[in-house]
C-alpha positions in Angstrom: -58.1 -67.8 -202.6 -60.1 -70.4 -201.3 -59.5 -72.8 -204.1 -55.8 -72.8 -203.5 -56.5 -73.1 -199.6 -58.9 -76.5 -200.8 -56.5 -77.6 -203.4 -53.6 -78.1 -201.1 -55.2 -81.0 -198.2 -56.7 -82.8 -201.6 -53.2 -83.1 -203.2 -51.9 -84.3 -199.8 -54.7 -86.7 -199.9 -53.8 -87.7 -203.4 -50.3 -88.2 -202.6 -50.8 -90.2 -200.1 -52.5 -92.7 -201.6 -50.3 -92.6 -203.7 -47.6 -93.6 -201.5 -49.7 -96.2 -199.4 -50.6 -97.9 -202.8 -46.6 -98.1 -204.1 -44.9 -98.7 -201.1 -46.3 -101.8 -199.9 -43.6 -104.0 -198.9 -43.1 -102.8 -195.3 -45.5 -102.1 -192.7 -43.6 -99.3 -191.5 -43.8 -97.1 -194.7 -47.7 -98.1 -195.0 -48.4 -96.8 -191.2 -46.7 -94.0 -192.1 -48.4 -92.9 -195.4 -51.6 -93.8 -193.1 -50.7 -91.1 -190.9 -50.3 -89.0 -194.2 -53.7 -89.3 -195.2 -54.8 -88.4 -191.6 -53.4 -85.5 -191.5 -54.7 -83.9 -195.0 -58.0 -85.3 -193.8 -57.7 -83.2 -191.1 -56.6 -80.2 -192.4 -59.4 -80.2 -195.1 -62.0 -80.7 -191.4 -60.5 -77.6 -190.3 -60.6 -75.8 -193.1 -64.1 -76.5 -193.6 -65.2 -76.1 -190.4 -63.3 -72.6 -190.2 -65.0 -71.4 -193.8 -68.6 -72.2 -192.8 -67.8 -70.8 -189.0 -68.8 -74.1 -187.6 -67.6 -75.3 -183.7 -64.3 -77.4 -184.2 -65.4 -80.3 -181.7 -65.8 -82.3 -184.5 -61.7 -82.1 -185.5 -61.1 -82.8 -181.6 -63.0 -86.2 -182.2 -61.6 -87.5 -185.5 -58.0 -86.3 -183.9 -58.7 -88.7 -180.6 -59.8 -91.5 -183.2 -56.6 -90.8 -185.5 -54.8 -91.5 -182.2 -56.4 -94.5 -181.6 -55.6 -95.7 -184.6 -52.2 -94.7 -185.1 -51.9 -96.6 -182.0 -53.2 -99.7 -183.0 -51.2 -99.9 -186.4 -47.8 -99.6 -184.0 -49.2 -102.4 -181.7 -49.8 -104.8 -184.5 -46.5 -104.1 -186.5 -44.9 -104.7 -183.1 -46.3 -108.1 -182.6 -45.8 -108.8 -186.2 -42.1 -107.7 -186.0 -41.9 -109.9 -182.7 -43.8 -112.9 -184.0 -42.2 -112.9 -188.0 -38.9 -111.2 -187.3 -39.6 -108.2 -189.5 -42.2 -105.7 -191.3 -42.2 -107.2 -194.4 -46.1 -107.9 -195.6 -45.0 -110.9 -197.4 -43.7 -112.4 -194.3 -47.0 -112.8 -192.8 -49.2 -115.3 -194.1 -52.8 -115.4 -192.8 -53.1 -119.0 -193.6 -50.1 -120.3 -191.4 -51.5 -121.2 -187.4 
């Protein structure tokens, strides 16, 4: 039983990078996926954590820095959608000033 309850956050995981390696031509989509791989991160911490009867601080930590993250992503592609016109990665070019 616990194979199947270890085998389901590693597909996730597998999935989603997946996705987040195919879908890169809008930021969007790759934010998303991101948020993806969060989550069966997460769910594989918790599972852990509840198998081995650990405290679950830990998960209340990595969920604060998901935020954080998450966060961050949305403020960029903002000022990328503000300064380019859209979410397209190919729009934005490092090397232009």
């Amino acid at each position: 039983m616990t194979v199947l309850l270890f085998f389901m956050p590693m597909f996730m995981f597998l999935v989603g990078t997946w996705i987040y390696i195919s879908k890169r031509k809008h930021l969007m989509n790759m934010l998303i996926s991101l948020e993806y791989l969060v989550l069966s991160i997460f769910m594989l911490l918790m599972l852990v954590t509840f198998l081995m009867g650990l405290e679950t601080y830990v998960s209340l930590i990595f969920l604060v820095a998901s935020v954080c993250e998450g966060s961050l992503g949305v403020g960029m592609m903002v000022g990328m959608v503000r300064s380019h016109g859209s979410d397209y990665i190919s729009s934005f070019n490092v090397l232009k000033c």
